[in-house]
N, C-alpha and C positions, 0 to 999 in steps of 0.2 A: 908495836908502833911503826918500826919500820914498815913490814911485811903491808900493812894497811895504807903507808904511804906509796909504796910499787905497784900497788894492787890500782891505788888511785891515779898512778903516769900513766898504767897502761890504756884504762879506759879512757884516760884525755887523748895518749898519742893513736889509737883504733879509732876515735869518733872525728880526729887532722885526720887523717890520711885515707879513711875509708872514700871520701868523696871523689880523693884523685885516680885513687887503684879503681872507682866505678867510671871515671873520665877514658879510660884509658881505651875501653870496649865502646861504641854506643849500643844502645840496647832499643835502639830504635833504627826505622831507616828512613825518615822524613829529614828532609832538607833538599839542597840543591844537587843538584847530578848533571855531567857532559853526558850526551848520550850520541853514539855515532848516527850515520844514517842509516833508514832502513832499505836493510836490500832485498828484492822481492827476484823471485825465480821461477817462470813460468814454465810449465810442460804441455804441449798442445795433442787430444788425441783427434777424433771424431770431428770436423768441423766443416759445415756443409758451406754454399752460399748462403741459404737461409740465413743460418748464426748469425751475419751482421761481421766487422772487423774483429778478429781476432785480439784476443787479450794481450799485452805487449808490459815491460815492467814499466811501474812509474816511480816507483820508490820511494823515498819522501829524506830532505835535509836533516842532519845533526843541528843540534842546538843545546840551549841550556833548558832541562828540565826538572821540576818541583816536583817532589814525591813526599806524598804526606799517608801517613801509616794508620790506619783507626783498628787499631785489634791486630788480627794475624793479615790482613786485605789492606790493598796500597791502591791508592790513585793517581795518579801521572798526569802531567799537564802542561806545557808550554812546547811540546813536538807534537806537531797533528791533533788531531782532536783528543778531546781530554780520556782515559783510559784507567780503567778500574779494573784489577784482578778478578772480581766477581763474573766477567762476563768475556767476549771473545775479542781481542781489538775488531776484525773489522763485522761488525753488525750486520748483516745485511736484512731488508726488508724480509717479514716474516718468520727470522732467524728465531728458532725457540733453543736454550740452554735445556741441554739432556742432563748433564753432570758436572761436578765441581768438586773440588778437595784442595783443602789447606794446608799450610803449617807453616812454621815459623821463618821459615827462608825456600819456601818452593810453592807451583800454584800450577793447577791444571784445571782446565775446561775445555770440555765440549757442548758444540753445539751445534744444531743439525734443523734442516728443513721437516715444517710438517708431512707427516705422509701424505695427505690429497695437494701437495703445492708441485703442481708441473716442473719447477724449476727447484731440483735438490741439489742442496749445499749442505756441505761437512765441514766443519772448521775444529782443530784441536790446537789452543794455545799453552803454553807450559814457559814458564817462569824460575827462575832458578838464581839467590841470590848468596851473597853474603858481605862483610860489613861494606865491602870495599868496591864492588860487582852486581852486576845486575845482567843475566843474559836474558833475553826473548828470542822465543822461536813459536811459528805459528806453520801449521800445515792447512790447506785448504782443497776440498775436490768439489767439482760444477760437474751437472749433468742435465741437461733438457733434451726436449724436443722440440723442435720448430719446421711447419710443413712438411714433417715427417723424416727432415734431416737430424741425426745426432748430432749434438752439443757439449762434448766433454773437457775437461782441460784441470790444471792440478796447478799449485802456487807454493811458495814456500817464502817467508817473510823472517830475516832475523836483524836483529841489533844489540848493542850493550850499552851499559849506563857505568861510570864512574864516579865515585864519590868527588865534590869538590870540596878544599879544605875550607871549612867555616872560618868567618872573621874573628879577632880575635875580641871576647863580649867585655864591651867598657866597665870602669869600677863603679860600682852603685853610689847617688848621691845623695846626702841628706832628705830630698824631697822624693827618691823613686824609692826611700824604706819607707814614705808615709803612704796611708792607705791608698789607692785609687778609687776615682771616681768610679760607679757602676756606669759604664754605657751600653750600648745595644751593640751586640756582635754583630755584626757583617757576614751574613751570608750570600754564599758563592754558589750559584745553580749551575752547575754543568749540563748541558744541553745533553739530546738523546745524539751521540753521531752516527752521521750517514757515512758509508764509505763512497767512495770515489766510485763514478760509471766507466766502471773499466768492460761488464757483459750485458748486453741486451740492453732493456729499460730499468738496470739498476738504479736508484736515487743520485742523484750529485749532493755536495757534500755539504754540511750546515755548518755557516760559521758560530764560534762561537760566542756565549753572551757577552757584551761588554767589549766589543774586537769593532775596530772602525771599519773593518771589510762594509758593513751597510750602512757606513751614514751617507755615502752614495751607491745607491744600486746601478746595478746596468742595464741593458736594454732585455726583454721577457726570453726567460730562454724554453722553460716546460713550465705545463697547466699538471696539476695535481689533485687527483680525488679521492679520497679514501672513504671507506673499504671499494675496495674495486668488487664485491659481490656482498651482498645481504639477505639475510632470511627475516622474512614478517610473514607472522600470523595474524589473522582479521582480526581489525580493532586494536590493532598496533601502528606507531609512527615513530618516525627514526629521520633524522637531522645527518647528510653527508656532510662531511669538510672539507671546504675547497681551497687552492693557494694558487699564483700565478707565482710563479719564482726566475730569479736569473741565474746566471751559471754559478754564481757563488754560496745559492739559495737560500737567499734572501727574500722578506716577503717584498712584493712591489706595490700593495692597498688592491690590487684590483681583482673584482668581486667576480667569479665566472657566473652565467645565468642558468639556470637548472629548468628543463622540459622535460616531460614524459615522450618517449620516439613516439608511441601509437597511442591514441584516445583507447582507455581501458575503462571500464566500469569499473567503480568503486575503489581509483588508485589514484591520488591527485595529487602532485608533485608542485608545489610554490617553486616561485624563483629565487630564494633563499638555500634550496638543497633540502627543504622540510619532504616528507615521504609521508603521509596518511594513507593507510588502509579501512576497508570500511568493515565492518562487519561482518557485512556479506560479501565480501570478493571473493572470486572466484580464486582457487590456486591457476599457477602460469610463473613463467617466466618473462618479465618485461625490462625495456634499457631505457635507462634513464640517461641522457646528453645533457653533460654541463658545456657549456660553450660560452668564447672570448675572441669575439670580432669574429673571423671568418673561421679559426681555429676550434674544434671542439672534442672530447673525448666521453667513451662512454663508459659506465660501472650499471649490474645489474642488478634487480629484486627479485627475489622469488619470494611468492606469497604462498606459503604452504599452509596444511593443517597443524594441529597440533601436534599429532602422532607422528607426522611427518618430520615435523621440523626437529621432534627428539631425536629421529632415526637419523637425519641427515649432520648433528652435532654429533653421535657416535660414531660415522664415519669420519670426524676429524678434518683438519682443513679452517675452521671457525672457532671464534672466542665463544667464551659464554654466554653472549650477547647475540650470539649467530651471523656474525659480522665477519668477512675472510682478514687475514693477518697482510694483507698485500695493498696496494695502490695503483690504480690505474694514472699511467703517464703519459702524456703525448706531449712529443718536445719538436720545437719551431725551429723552420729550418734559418730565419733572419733576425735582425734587432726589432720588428717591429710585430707586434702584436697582430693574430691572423694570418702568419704564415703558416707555409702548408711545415705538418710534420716529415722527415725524413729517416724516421725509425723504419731499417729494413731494407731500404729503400737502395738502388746504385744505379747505376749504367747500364747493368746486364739486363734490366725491361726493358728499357730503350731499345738494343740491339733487338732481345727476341722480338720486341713490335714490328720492328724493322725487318726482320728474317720473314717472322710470319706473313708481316705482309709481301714479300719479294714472292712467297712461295704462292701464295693465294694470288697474285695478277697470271705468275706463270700458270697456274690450275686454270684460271679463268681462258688465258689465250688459249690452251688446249684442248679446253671443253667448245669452245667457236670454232676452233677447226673440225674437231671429233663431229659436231653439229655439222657443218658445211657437206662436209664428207657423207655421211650419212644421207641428208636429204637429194645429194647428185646421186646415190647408189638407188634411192627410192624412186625418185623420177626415172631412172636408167630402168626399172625393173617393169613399171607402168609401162612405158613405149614398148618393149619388147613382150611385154606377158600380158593373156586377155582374162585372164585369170585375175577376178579381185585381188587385191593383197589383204590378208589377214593377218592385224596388228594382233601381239598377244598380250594377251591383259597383266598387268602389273602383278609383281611379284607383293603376297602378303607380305604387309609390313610385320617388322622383325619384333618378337616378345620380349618382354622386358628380360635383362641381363641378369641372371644369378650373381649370387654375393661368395666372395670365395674369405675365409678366415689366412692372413699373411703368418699365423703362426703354426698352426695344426694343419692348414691346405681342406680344410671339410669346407662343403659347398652345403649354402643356406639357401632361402628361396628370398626374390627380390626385397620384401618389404622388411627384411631382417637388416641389422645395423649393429651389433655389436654379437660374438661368439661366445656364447652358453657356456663354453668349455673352459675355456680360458680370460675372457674377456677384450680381447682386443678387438677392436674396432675394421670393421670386415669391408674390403673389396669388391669394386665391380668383375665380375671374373666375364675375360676374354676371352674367346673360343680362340682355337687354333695358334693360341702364344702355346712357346716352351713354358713349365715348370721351372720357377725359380727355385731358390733356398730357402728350407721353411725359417720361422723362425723359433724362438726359444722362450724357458715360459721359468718364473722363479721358486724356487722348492719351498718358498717359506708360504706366501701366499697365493701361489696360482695363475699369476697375473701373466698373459703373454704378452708378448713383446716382437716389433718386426726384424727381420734380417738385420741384421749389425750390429745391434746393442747387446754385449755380454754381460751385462750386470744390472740388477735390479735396483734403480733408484730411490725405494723405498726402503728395503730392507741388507744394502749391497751384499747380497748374494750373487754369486755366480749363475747365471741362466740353464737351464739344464734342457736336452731335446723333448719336445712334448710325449714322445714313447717311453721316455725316462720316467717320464712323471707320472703319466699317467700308469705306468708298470708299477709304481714305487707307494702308490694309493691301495688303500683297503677297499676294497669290493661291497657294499654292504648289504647282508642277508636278508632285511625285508627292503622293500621299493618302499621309498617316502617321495613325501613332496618337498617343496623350496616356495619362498615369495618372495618376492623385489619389493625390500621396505618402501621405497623410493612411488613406484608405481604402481605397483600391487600385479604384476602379474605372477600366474603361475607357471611352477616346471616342475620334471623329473629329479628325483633325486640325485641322477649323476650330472646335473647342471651346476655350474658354479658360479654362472655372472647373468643377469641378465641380458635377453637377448635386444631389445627395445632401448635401453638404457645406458649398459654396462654395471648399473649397479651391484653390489656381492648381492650374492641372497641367500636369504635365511631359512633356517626348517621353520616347516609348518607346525607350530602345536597342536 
C-alpha cells in the first residue's frame, strides 16, 4: 500500500514541475528581439566613369524586431523590410537562390545571378543562433560591364539580435477557460523587397504592407516595366506591367501609354501594354515605348520560331514563360512628371561637348588658313609657269576597316561582329596603332573577355591567356561542323561562338 502510494507523489510531483524545468529553455525563438544596426562594408575594384556614383555604406537603424519561427525557418520584421531565412536579405532584381540549408539554430543561402544577365551578383547569407543570440552576416560581390568599362565592387553586411525579456502572462480568468469564439485569422502578407539603389538602375525600395509611408505619395520619381525583354511566338500575346512610382515606391495610379517604336506587320501593341502577335509574323526584334508625359522607357519582343524560342530558353537568361527576370527603369531627374532621366548621366559630357567643340573651331581656323595659303602658292605658280598646272586626281577612297577580336588579336574581315573563337565581340582594327594587351578567355566556358577583367562573371573562374586555352583543348580527329541555334548559320568545328551573333553553337547532327 505504501509503495503504491509513493509511486502515486511521484507521478503528481513529475506532471508540477515538468512544465517549469520545460519553461526554463525556450524551445522556440519567436518573440520580440533588439537588434543592432546593420553595418555594411564596402570594397571598391574596377570602376569606370561609365559605372555611375560609386557604392558608399548606407546601413540601416536598430530597432525592435518580431521573429516568428515556422519549422526549422524564421522571418523577421519590424528593421528594414521584412526577412525570411529561406532567401538572401538583400533580393536584388533577377536574383535566383542557388542553395539553402537548415537546422535548428543556423541558416545558409546563396544566391547568384542568371548566367545570360549582364549584371552578376553573388550574395552568401548565413545566420547563426541560439536561445539568447542571433548573429547575421551576408557577403555580397557585383560585376558588370557598361560601355566597356568594369564594374566591380564587394559588400559585407552584419548585425545581431538579442532576446527581450517577455512580460510577465496574466493569471487566467474564469471567462478565458470558456471556449472561444471561432473567428477569422488575420493574415499578414509580407511584400516581395526590393533593396535599396545603391548600383546602376537597381529597384528602390517597397514599402511595406499596412505602413503609412503611402497614404501620401511624393512627387514620380521612376517609370517601371517589366519584363525588360520577351519571347513570342506567332499567335501568342502577352500583357507588360507597367508602374509609375516615387522614391519610396509607391504606386502613384498613373497609367504609362504603350507604342510599338516601328510600324511591323503582324505585331500590334494596345495602349494598355497588351502585345499580339499574328500568325504570320515574321521573326525580328522590335521595342516596344511605354511613355509618361515627355519621359519614356523602352523593353523588347522578339518574335521567334518555335525551335528558336526552345533554343534561346536553354540558353538561360528567361522564365518558363520566355519572359527576362529583370525590369526596365528609367528614373526622372525632378518632382514632376516628364522629366528627363539622369541615369548615367554627369558633367563630364558637358565638358567633352565643350572640348570637342574648342578642338573642332580651332581644326576649322586652320584648315582657312591651310586653304588661304594654298591658293596664293597656286596663283604664284600660274604667273610664273606657262606650263598648265596638273591637278592630281583624288586619292581612292579608303576600304572598309577590318575587325580585330580584343581577346585573341585575330583579324576578321569587315562584315564580322562577333569572334568564332572565343566569342567576344570584335573591333574596328586601326592601321598603324601599337598592339595593346590581349585579353583573357574563361576555362570553364570559352567565353573571352577584354583587357582588365580577371574573372568570369558567369562561372567566377579565373581568366586564363587564350594560348592557355586554346593549348589545354583536345584537337579533334575528324572535322565536323557547328550551328548557331539562334541563326542557323554554319562553321568549322574548331569554332565555338558564332561569328554574326555571338551565340554558342552546337554540333551538327
Amino acid at each position: 500500500m505504501r509503495s503504491g502510494t509513493r509511486a502515486l507523489t511521484a507521478i503528481l510531483f513529475g506532471l508540477t514541475c515538468a512544465p517549469a524545468l520545460r519553461a526554463d529553455a525556450p524551445a522556440t525563438l519567436s518573440g520580440r528581439w533588439s537588434a543592432t544596426s546593420l553595418t555594411e562594408t564596402w570594397s571598391i575594384g574596377d570602376w569606370g566613369s561609365a559605372c555611375g556614383p560609386k557604392p558608399s555604406a548606407a546601413g540601416e537603424r536598430g530597432g525592435t524586431a518580431t521573429i516568428e519561427q515556422n519549422g526549422t525557418e524564421l522571418t523577421i520584421t519590424g528593421v528594414g523590410h521584412t526577412f525570411s531565412t529561406t532567401s538572401c536579405w538583400e533580393p536584388l532584381p533577377g536574383l535566383v537562390r542557388t542553395s539553402h540549408s537548415a537546422s535548428a539554430r543556423s541558416w545558409r543561402t546563396t544566391c547568384k545571378s542568371p548566367p545570360g544577365d549582364p549584371r552578376q551578383s553573388s550574395l552568401v547569407t548565413t545566420l547563426g543562433a541560439n536561445d539568447q543570440q542571433i548573429s547575421f552576416d551576408e557577403t555580397g560581390q557585383y560585376q558588370f560591364v557598361i560601355k566597356g568599362q568594369n564594374c566591380t565592387a564587394s559588400v559585407r553586411r552584419t548585425r545581431s539580435f538579442r532576446r527581450l525579456a517577455a512580460a510577465l502572462a496574466p493569471q487566467p480568468t474564469p471567462s478565458a477557460l470558456a471556449p472561444a469564439t471561432p473567428t477569422a485569422q488575420t493574415l499578414t502578407v509580407a511584400p516581395t523587397a526590393v533593396p535599396s539603389s545603391r548600383m546602376g538602375d537597381l529597384d528602390m525600395p517597397t514599402p511595406k504592407v499596412g505602413s503609412s509611408t503611402c497614404a501620401l505619395p511624393g512627387p514620380p520619381a521612376r517609370i517601371e516595366v517589366r519584363p525588360s525583354h520577351k519571347l513570342l511566338r506567332p499567335g501568342e500575346s502577352f500583357d507588360f506591367s507597367a508602374a509609375v512610382l516615387d522614391s519610396h515606391g509607391c504606386r502613384l495610379g498613373i497609367a504609362p501609354a504603350f507604342r510599338l517604336d516601328d510600324d511591323v506587320k503582324g505585331v500590334n501593341v494596345s495602349p494598355t501594354g497588351k502585345v499580339r502577335v499574328d500568325d504570320g509574323a515574321a521573326e525580328g526584334e522590335h521595342s516596344v515605348v511605354a511613355t509618361v508625359g515627355a519621359r519614356s522607357v523602352s523593353v523588347k519582343i522578339d518574335v521567334v520560331s518555335r525551335e528558336r524560342y526552345d533554343a534561346l530558353l536553354a540558353q538561360g537568361g528567361y522564365d518558363p514563360s520566355g519572359a527576362s527576370t529583370d525590369a526596365a527603369v528609367a528614373r526622372l531627374e525632378s518632382d514632376s512628371v516628364g522629366a528627363r532621366s539622369t541615369v548615367l548621366e554627369d558633367d563630364s559630357g558637358k565638358r567633352r561637348t565643350l572640348f570637342v567643340a574648342i578642338v573642332g573651331a580651332a581644326a576649322l581656323v586652320l584648315g582657312l588658313v591651310g586653304l588661304v595659303l594654298v591658293r596664293r602658292s597656286r596663283k604664284r605658280v600660274l604667273t610664273h609657269s606657262v606650263a598648265p598646272v596638273q591637278v592630281a586626281a583624288p586619292p581612292p577612297p579608303r576600304a572598309n576597316r577590318a575587325m580585330v577580336c580584343p581577346t585573341c588579336r585575330e583579324e576578321f574581315p569587315p562584315e564580322a561582329q562577333f569572334c568564332p573563337k572565343d566569342g567576344n565581340r570584335l573591333l574596328p582594327l586601326e592601321r598603324g596603332t601599337s598592339v595593346g594587351p590581349t585579353g583573357a578567355v574563361c576555362p570553364v566556358c570559352g567565353q573571352g573577355y577584354d583587357p582588365g577583367v580577371s574573372v568570369c562573371p558567369k562561372h567566377e573562374e579565373p581568366l586564363v591567356p587564350p594560348l592557355v586555352y586554346a593549348a589545354s583543348r583536345s584537337v579533334p580527329l575528324v572535322e565536323s561542323k557547328k550551328i548557331c541555334p539562334v541563326c542557323g548559320a554554319q562553321f568549322t568545328g574548331e569554332s565555338q561562338f558564332c561569328g554574326s551573333c555571338g551565340a554558342a553553337l552546337v554540333p551538327v547532327n
